[in-house]
Residue frames as qw, qx, qy, qz and C-alpha x, y, z in Angstrom:
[[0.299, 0.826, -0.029, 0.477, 52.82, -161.48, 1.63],
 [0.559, -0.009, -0.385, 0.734, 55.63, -160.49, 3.81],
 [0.442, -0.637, -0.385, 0.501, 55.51, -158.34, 6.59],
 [0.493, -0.223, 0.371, 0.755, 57.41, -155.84, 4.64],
 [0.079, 0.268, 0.680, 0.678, 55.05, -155.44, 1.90],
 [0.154, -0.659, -0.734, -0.066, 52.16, -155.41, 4.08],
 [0.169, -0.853, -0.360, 0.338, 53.57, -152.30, 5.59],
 [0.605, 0.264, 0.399, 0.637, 55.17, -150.66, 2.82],
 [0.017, -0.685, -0.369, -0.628, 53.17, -147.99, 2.44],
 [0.505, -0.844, -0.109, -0.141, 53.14, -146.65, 6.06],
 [0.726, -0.487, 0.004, 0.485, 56.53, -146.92, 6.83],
 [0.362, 0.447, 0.371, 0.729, 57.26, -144.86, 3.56],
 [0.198, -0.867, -0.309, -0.337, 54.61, -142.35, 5.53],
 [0.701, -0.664, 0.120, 0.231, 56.90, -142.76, 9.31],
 [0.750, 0.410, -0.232, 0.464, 60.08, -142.46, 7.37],
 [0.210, 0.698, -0.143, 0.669, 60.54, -139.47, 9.56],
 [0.681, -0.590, 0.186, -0.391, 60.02, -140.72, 12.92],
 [0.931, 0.046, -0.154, 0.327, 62.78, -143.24, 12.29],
 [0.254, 0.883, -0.247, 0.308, 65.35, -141.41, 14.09],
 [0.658, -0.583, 0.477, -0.007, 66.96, -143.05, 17.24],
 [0.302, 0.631, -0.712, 0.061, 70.31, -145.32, 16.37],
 [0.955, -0.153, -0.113, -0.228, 70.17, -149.19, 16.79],
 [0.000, 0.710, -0.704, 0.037, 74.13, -150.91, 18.09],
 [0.371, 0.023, 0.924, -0.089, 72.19, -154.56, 18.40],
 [0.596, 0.111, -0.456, -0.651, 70.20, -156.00, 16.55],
 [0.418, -0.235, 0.818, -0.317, 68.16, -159.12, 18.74],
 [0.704, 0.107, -0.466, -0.524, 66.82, -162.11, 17.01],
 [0.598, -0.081, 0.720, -0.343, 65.06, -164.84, 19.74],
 [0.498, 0.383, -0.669, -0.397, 65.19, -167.81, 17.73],
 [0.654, -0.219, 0.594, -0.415, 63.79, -171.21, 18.39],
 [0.487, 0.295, -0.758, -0.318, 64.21, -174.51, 16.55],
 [0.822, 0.053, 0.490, -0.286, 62.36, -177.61, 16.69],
 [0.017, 0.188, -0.864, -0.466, 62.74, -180.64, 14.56],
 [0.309, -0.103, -0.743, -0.584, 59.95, -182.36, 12.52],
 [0.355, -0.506, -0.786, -0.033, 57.82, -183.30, 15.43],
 [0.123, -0.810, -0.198, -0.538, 57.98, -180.16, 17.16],
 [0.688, -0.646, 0.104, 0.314, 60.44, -180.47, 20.29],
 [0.088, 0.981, -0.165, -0.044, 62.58, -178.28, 20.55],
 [0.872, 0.207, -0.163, 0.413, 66.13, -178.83, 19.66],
 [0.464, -0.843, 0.252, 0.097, 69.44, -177.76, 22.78],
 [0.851, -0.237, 0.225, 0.412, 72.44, -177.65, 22.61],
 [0.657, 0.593, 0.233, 0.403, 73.62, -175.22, 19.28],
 [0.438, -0.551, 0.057, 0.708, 76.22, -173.26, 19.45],
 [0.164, 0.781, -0.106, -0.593, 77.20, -169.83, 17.38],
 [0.024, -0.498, 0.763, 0.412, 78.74, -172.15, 14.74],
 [0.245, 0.237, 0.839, -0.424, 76.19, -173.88, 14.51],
 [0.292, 0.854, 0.354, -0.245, 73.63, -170.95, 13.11],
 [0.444, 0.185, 0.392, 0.784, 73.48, -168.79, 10.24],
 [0.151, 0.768, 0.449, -0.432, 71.94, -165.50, 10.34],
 [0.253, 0.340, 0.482, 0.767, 71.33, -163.56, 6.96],
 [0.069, 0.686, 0.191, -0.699, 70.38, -159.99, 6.81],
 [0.447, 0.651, -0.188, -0.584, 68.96, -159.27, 3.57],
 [0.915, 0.325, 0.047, 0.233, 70.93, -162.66, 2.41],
 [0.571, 0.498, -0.614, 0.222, 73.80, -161.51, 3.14],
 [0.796, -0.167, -0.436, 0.385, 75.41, -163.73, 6.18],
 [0.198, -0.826, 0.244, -0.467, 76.25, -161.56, 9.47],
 [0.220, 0.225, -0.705, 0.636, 78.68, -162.24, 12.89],
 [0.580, -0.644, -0.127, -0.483, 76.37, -163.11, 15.59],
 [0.017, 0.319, -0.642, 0.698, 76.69, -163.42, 19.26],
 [0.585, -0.342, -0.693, -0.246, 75.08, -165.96, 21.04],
 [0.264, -0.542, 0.451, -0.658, 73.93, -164.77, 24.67],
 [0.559, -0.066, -0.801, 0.201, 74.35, -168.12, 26.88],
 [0.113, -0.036, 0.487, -0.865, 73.62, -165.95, 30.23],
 [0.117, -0.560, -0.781, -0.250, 69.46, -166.51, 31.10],
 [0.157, 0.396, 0.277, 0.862, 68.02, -162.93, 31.74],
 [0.139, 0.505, 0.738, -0.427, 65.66, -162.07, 33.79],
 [0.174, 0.513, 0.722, 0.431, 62.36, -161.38, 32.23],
 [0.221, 0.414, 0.257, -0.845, 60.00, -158.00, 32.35],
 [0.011, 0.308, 0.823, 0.478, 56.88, -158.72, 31.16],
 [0.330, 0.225, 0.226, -0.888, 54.07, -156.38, 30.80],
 [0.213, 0.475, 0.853, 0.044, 50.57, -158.32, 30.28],
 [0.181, 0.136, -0.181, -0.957, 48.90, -155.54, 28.11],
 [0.258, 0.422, 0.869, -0.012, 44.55, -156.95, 28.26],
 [0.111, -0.146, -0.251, -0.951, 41.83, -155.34, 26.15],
 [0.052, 0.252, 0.617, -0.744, 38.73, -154.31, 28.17],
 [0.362, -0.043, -0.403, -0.840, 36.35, -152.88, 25.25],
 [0.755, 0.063, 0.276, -0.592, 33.04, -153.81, 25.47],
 [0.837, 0.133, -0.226, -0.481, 34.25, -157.41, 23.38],
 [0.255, 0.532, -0.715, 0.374, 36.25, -158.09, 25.66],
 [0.775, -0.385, 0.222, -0.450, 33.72, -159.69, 28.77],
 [0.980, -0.067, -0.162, -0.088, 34.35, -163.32, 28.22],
 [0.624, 0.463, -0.445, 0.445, 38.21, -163.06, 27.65],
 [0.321, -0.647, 0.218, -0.656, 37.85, -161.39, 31.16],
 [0.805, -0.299, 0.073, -0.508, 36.26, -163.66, 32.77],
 [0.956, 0.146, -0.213, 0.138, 38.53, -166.35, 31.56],
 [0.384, 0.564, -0.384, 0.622, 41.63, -164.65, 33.09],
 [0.340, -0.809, 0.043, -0.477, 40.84, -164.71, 36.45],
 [0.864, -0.379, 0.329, -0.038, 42.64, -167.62, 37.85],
 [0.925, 0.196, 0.134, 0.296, 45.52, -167.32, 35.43],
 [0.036, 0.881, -0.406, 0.241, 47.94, -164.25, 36.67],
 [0.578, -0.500, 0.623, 0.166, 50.43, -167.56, 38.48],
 [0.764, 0.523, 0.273, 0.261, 50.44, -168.86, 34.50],
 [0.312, 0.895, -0.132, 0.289, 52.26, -165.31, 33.80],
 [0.154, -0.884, 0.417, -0.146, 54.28, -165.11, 36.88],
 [0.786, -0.354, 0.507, 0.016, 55.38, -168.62, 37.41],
 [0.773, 0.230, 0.575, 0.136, 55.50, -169.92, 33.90],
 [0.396, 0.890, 0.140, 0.176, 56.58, -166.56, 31.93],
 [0.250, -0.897, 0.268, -0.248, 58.00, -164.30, 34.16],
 [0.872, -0.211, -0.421, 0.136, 59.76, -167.17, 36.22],
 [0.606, -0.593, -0.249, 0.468, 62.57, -166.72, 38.62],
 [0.060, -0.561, -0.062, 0.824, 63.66, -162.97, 39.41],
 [0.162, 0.430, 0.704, 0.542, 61.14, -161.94, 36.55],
 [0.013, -0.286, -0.513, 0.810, 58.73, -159.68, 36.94],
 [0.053, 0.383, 0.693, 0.609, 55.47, -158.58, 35.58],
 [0.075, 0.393, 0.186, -0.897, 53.04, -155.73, 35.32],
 [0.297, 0.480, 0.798, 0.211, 49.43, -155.60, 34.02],
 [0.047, -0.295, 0.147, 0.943, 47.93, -153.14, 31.92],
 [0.537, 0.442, 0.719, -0.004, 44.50, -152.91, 30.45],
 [0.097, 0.060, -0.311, -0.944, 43.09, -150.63, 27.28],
 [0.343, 0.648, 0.679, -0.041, 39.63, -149.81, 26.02],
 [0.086, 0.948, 0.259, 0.163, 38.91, -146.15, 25.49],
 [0.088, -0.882, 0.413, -0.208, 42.11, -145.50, 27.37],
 [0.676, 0.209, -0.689, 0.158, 44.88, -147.20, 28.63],
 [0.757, -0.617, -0.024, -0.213, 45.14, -148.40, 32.43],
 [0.492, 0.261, -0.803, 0.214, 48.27, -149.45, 34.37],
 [0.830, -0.230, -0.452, -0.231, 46.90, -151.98, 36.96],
 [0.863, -0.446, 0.166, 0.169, 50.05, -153.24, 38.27],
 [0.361, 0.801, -0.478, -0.007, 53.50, -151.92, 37.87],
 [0.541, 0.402, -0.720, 0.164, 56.68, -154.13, 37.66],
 [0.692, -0.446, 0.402, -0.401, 55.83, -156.53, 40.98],
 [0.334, 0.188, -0.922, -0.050, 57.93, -160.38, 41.38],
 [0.331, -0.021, 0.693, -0.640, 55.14, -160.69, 43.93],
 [0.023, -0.096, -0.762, -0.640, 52.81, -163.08, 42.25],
 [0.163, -0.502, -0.784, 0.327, 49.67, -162.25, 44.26],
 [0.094, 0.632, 0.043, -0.768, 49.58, -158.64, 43.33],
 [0.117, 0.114, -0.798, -0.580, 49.45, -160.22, 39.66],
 [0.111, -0.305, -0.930, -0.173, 46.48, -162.05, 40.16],
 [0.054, 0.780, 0.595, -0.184, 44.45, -159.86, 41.86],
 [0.136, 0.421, -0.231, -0.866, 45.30, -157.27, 39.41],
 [0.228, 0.023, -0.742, -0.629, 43.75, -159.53, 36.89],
 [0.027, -0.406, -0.913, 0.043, 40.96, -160.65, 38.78],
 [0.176, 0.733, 0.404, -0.519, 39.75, -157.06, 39.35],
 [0.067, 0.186, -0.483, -0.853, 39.56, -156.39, 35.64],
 [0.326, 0.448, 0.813, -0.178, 36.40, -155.47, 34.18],
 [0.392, 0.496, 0.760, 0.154, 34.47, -154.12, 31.25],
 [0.078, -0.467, -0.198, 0.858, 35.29, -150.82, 30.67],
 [0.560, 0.648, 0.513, -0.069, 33.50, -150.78, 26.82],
 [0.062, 0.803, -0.238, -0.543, 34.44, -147.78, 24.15],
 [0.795, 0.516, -0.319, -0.003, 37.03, -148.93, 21.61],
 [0.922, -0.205, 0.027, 0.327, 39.99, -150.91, 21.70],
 [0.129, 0.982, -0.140, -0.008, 43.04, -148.71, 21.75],
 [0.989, -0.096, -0.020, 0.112, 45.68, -150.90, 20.94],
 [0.681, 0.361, -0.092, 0.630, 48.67, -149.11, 19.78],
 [0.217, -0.733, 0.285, -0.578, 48.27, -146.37, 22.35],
 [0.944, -0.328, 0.024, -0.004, 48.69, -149.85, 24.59],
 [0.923, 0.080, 0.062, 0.370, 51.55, -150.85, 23.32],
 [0.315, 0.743, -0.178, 0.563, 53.24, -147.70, 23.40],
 [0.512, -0.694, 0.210, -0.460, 52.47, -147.48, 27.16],
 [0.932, -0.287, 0.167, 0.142, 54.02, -150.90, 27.85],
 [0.765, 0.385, -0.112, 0.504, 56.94, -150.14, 25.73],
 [0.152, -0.803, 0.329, -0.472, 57.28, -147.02, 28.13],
 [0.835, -0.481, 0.052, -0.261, 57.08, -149.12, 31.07],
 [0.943, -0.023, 0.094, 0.317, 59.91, -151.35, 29.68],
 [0.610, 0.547, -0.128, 0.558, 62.44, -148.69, 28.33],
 [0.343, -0.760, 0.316, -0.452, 62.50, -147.42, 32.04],
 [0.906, -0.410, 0.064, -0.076, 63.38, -151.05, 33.51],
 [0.466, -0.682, 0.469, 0.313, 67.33, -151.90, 34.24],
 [0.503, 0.536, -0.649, -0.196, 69.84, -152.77, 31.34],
 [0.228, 0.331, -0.916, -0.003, 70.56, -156.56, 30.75],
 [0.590, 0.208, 0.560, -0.543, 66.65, -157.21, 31.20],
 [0.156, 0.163, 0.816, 0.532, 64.64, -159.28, 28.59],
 [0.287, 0.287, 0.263, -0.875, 61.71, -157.40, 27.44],
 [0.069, 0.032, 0.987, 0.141, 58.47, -158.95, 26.89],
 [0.214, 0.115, 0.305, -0.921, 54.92, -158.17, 25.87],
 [0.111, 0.219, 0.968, -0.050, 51.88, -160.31, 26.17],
 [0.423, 0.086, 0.105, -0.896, 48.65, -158.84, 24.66],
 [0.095, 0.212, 0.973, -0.012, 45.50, -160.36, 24.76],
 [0.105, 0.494, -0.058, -0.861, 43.46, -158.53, 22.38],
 [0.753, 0.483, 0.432, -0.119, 41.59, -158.52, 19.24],
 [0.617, -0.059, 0.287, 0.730, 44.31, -158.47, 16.17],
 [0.053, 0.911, 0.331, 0.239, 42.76, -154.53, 15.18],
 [0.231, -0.327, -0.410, 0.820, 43.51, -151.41, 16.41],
 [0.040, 0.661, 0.731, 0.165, 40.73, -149.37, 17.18],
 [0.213, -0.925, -0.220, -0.225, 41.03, -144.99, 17.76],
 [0.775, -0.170, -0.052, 0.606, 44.93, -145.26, 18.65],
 [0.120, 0.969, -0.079, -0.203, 46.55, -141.80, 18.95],
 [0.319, -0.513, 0.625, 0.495, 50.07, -143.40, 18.75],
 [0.658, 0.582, -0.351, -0.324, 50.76, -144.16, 14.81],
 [0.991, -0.080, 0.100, -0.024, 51.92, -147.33, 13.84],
 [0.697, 0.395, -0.369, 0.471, 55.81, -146.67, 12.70],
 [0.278, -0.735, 0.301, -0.540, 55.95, -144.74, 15.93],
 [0.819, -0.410, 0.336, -0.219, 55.15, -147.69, 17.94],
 [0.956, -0.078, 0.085, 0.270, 57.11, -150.09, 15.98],
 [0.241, 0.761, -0.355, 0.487, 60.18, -147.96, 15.74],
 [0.317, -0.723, 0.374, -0.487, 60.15, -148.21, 19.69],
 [0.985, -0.025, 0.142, -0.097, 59.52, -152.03, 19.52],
 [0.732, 0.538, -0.280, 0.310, 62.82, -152.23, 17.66],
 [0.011, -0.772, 0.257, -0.581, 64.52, -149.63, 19.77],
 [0.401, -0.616, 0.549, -0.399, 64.23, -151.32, 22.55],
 [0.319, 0.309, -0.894, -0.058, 64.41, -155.02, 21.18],
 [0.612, -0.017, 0.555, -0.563, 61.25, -155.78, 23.18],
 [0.205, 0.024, -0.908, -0.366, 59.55, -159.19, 21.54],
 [0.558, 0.048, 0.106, -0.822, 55.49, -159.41, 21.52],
 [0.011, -0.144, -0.989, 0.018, 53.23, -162.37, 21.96],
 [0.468, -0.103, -0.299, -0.825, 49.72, -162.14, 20.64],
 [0.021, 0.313, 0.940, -0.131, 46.82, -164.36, 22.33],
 [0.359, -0.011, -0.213, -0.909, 43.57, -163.33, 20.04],
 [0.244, 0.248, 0.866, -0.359, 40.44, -164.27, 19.98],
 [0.054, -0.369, -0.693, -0.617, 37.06, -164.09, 18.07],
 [0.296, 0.011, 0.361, -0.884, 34.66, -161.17, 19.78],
 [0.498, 0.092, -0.629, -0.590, 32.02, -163.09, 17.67],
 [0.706, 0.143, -0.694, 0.014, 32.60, -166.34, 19.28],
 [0.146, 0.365, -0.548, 0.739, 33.66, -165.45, 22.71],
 [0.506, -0.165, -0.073, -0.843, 30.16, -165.18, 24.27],
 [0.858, -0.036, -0.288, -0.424, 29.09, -168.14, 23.84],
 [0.660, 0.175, -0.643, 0.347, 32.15, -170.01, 26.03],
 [0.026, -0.177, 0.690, -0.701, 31.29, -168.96, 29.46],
 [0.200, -0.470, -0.807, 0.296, 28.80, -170.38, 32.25],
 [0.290, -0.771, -0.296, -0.484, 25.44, -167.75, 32.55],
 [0.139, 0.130, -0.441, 0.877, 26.14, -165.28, 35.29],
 [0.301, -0.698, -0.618, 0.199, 23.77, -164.44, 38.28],
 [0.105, -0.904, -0.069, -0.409, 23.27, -161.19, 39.65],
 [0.675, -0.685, 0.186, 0.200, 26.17, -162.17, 42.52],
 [0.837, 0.102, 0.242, 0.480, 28.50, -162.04, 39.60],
 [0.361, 0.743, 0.151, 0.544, 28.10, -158.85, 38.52],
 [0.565, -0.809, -0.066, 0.151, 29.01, -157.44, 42.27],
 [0.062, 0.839, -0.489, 0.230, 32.48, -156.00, 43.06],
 [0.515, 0.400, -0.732, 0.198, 34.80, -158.45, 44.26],
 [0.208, 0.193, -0.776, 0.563, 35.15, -157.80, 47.63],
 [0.614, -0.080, 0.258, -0.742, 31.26, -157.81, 48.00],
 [0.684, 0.017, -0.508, -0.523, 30.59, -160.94, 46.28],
 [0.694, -0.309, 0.464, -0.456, 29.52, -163.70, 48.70],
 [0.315, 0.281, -0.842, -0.336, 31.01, -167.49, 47.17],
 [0.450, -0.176, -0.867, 0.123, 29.07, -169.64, 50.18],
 [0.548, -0.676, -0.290, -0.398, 26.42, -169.58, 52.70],
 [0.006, 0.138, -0.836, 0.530, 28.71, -169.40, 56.26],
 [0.026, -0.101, -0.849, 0.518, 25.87, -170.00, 58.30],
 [0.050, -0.669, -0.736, -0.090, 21.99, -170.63, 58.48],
 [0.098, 0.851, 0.449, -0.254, 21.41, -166.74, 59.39],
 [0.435, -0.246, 0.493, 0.712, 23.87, -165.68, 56.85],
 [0.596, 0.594, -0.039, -0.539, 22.95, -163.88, 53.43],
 [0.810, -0.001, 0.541, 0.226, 23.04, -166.28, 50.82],
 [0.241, -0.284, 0.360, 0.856, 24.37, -165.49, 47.22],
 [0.525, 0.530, 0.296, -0.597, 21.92, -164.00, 45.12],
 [0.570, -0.005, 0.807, 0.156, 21.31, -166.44, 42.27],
 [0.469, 0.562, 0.481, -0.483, 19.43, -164.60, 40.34],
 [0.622, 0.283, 0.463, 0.565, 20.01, -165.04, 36.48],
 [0.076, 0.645, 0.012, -0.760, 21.11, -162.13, 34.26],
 [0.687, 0.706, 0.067, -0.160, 20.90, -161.61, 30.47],
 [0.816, -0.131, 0.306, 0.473, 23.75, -162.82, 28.84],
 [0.061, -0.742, 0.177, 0.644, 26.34, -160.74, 27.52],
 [0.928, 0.195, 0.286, 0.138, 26.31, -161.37, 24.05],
 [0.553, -0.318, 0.354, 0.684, 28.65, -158.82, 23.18],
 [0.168, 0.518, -0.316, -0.777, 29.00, -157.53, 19.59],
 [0.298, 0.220, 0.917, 0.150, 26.38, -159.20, 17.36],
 [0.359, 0.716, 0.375, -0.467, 24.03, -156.48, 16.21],
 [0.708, 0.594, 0.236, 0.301, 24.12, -155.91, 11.69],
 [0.136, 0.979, -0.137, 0.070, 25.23, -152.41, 12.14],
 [0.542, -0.714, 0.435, 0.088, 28.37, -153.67, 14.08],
 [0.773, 0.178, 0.545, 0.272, 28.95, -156.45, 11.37],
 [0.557, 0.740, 0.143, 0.349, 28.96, -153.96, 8.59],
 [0.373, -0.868, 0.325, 0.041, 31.60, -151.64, 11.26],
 [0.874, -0.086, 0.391, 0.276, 33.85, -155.22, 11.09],
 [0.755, 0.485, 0.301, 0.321, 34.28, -155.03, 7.36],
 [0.209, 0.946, -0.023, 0.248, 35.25, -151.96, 7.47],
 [0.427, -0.807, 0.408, -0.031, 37.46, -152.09, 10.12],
 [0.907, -0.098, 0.321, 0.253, 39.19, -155.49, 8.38],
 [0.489, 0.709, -0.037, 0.506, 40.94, -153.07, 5.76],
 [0.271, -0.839, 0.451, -0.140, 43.53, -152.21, 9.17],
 [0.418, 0.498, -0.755, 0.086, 46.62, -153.86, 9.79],
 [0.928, -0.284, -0.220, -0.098, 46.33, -157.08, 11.48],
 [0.006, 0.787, -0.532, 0.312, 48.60, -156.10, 14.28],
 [0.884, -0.292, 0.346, -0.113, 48.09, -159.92, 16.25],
 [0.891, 0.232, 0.118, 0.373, 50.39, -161.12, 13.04],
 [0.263, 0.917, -0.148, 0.259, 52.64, -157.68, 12.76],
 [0.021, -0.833, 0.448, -0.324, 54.49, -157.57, 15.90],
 [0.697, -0.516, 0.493, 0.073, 55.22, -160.76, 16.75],
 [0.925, 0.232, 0.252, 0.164, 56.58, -161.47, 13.52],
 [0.415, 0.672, -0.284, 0.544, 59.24, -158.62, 13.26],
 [0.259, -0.674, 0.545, -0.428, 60.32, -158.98, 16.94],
 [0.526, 0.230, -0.785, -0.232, 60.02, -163.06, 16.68],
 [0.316, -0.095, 0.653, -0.682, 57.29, -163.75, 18.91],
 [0.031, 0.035, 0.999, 0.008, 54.29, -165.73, 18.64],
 [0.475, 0.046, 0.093, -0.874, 50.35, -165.53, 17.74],
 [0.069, -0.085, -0.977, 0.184, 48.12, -168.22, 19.20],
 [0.639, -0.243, -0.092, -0.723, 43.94, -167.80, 19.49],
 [0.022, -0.130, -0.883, 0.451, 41.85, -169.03, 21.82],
 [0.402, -0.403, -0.530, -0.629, 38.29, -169.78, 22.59],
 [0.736, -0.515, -0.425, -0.106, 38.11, -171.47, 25.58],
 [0.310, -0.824, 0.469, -0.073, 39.79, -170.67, 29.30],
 [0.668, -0.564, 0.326, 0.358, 41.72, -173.94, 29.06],
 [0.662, 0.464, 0.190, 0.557, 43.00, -173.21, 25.28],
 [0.156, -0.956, 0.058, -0.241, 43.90, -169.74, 27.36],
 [0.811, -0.503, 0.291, 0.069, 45.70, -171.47, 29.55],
 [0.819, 0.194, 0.352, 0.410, 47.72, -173.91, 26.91],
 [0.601, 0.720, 0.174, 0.299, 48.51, -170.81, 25.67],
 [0.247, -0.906, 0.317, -0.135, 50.17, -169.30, 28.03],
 [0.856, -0.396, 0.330, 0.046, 51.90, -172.34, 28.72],
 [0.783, 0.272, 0.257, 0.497, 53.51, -173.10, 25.15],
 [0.230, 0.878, -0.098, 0.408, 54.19, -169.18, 25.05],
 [0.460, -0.807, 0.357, -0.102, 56.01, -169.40, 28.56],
 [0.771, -0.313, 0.464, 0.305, 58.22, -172.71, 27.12],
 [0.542, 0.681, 0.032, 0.490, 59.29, -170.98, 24.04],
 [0.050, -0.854, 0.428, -0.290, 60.91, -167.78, 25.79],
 [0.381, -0.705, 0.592, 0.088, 63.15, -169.82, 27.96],
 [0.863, 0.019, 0.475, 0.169, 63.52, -172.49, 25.27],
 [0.667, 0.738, 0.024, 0.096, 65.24, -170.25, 22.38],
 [0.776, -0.076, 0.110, 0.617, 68.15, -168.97, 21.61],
 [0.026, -0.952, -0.182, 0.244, 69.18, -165.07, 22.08],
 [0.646, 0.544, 0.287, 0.451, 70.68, -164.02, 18.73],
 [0.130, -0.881, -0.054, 0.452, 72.21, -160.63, 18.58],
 [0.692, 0.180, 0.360, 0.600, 74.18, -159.42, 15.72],
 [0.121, -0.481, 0.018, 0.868, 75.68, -155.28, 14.61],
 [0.567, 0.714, 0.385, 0.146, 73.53, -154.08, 11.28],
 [0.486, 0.148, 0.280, 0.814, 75.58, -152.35, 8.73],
 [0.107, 0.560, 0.038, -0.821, 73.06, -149.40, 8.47],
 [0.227, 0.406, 0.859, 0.216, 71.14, -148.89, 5.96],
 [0.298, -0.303, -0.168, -0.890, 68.49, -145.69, 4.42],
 [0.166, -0.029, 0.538, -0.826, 66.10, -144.94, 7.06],
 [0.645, 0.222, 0.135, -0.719, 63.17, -146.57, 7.16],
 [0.552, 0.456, -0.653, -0.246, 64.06, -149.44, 4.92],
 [0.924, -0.128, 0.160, -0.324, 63.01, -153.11, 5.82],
 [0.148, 0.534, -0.832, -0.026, 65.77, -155.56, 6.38],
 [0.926, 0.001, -0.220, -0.307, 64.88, -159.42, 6.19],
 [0.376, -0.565, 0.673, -0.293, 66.14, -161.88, 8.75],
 [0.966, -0.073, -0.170, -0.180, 66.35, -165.60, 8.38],
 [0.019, -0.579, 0.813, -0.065, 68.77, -167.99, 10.34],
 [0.883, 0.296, -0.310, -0.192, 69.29, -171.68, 9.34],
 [0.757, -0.516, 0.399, 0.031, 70.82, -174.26, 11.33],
 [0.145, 0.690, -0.647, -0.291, 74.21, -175.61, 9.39],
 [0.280, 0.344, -0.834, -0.328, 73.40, -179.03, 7.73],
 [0.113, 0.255, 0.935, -0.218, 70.60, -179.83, 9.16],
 [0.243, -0.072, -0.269, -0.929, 68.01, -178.58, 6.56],
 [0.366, -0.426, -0.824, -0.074, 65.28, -181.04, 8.12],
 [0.180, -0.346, -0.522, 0.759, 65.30, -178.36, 11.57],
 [0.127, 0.844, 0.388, 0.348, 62.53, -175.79, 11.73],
 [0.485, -0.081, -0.154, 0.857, 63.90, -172.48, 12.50],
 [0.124, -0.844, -0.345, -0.392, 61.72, -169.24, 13.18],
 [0.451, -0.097, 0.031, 0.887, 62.84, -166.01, 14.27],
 [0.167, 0.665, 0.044, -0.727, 62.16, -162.21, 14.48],
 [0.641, 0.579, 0.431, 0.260, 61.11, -161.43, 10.43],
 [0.719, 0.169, -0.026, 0.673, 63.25, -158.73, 10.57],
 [0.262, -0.632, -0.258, 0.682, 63.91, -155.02, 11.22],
 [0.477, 0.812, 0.258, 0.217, 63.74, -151.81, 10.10],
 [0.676, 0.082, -0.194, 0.706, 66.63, -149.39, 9.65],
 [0.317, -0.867, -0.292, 0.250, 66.95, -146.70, 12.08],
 [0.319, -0.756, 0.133, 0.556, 70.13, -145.02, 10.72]]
């Protein structure tokens, strides 16, 4: 079921919060051919973009952007492992995302939202923003995230790309912001969202048993003995976290699966990208194939005719006689005017 359909009924609710005025329209676009490598070289003549079916003028931006990217993590209480797995992978964001004059800024949520680390090219202030993340429990307040990172970005200079990485569960969980609210602003500001989910379920069970020197603050913990009258590190096993596993919580779930599955929402109307993971190095791989898409696409752009407020427009562009190419793109927009 399209995107469209799924939210049909809520955007009908937001109709009125659709008010700001749109003069682009961006569609990041990436083609590959049958084996999955990507395909260079295409020019505006080349592509076809269709709004609704009908064929539009586009503008192909040839210029390479720098990036703003706001890592947006979720902290809740099923969130431990995913932690844990992040700690040695904030040069993945800046090196391989972000890349050269880029920048990036971390942000967690649980119960509230956190900013960590504002806009920094410095990639050391990245990492140990992510290394001192930790468990804060509550719920998961995703769309009050994502509202806060979209702030973040709609303050950064013109003729930036804007970019937002969450690594989250695909829910939201106790959000004040409303969902046409937030994607309204997603539009608005042409920002494009990458999802890396995961299974709270599952999670648990993929890290190494922790000691009692793990659970320390950072700058206390102790990695090696220096020297024979040295303290050593205290070894001492804890209970494993298993997370969420108890019936009551299971029968929470079900309920909670009747919300929109935001991990597939926004990157498929802003033509980003949703990838799970279990392990840190399928963490990893993900970052990686998410960091050679952005600089491997093509930055669509094209004027919408306008349209009744609120109203879902369908994107698709198609490569001119080569119907073998895959072609994937933003699923389209809604109308703002």
């Amino acid at each position: 079921m399209r995107v469209a359909a799924a939210l049909f009924v809520l955007a009908c609710a937001g109709r009125a919060q659709f008010k700001s005025t749109a003069t682009l329209v961006v569609a990041p676009t990436t083609v590959t051919d049958s084996r999955g490598r990507y395909v260079d070289g295409l020019t505006p003549e080349d592509l076809t973009l269709y709004d609704n079916n009908v064929s539009q003028a586009i503008q192909m931006d040839w210029m390479m952007y720098p990036i703003s990217l706001v890592v947006v993590v979720e902290t809740s209480s099923n969130s431990g492992a995913v932690i844990d797995k992040l700690g040695g992978s904030g040069i993945l964001f800046t090196q391989l995302l972000a890349a050269d004059a880029g920048e990036t800024a971390v942000v967690s949520f649980s119960g509230h939202v956190r900013v960590h680390q504002d806009f920094t090219s410095d990639p050391e202030r990245v990492i140990h923003a992510l290394r001192m993340l930790r468990m804060e429990g509550g719920t998961a307040r995703t769309l009050d995230a994502l509202r806060q990172a979209l702030g973040m970005l709609e303050g950064r200079p013109a003729g930036r790309r804007r970019i937002i990485l969450m690594i989250a569960e695909k829910r939201d969980r106790d959000s004040a912001a409303k969902l046409p609210e937030v994607m309204e602003m997603v539009q608005r500001l042409n920002a494009t969202v990458y999802w890396l989910s995961y299974s709270p379920f599952l999670e648990p069970y993929t890290v190494k048993p922790k000691t009692a020197e793990d659970l320390k603050p950072e700058a206390e913990r102790i990695k090696i003995k220096q020297c024979a009258a040295c303290p050593a590190p205290d070894t001492t096993p804890v209970p494993p976290d298993l997370g969420p596993g108890s019936l009551l919580y299971g029968i929470g779930e079900l309920f909670h699966m009747n919300q929109p599955d935001l991990s597939h929402l926004f990157p498929a109307t802003t033509g980003g990208r949703t990838l799970g993971f279990l392990k840190k190095n399928a963490l990893e791989q993900a970052i990686q194939l998410v960091g050679e898409e952005v600089h491997r696409q093509y930055i669509l752009s094209f004027e919408p005719k306008g349209g009744e407020p609120g109203k879902f427009h369908a994107i698709r562009v198609a490569v001119k006689r080569r119907p073998e190419l895959h072609v994937k793109t933003r699923e389209g927009y809604w109308a703002l005017q």
